[in-house]
N, C-alpha and C positions, 0 to 999 in steps of 0.2 A: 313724210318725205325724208330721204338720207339726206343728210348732209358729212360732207369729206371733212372738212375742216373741223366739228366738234364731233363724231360719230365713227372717228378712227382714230386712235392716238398709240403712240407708242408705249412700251410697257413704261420704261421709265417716265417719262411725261407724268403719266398714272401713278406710280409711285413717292415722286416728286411731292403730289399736293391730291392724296385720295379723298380727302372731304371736298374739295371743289367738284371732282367729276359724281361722285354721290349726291352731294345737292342738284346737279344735272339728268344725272339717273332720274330720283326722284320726280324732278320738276316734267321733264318729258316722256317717261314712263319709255324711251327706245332702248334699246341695246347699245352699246361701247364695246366698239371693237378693239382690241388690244395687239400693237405688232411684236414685235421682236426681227432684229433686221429687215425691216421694209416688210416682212409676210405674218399674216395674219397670226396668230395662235391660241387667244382667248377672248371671248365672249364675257363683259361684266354686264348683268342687268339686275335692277331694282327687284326686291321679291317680290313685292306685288303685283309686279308686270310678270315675272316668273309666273308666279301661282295661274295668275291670267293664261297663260299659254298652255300650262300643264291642265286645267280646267278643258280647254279648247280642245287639248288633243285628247284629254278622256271622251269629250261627246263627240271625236269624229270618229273614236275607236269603237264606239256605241254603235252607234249609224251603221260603221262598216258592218258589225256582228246584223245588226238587224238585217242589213239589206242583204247578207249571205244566206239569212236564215229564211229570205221569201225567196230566195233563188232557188234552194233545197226544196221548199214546199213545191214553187213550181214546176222540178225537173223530177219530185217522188222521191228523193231522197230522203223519206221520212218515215217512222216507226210510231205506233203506240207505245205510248209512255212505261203502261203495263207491261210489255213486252220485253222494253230495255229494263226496269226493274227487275224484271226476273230473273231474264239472265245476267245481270248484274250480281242478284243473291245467288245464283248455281256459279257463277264462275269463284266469287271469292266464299262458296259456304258460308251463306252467312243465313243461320233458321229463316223462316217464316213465323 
């Protein structure tokens, strides 16, 4: 759950005393919004929770390729392997 009062601070606040909000990163594993006059403009979070996210969106990036790749099968948009290799080797000359 967000919370306003510890999950939005201003830049300065943050600057003030950055190992307090890092111990909090940390301990909650959420993001730390960062303002600048009242409006939003950085995002600090713990790298572990990063890595986590960056993991997550590699397997949704998976998924997507997978699920575009039976959409292809199902509509014939597909070639023998052999086929593309070949013309693959006549387009850039490349021996047999």
């Amino acid at each position: 759950m967000f919370d306003i009062k510890k999950d939005i601070q201003a830049m300065t606040t943050f600057r003030r005393n950055p190992a307090k909000f890092m111990k909090h990163l940390k301990k909650t594993k959420k993001p730390l919004i960062l303002t600048v006059n009242g409006k939003a403009e950085a995002v600090v979070q713990d790298a572990e929770a990063y890595q986590l996210l960056l993991d997550i969106a590699a397997q949704a990036d998976a998924r997507e390729g997978i699920r575009q790749g039976m959409e292809d099968i199902k509509k014939g948009r597909v070639r023998p392997a052999r086929k593309v290799l070949e013309m693959f080797r006549r387009t850039r000359a490349i021996p047999r």
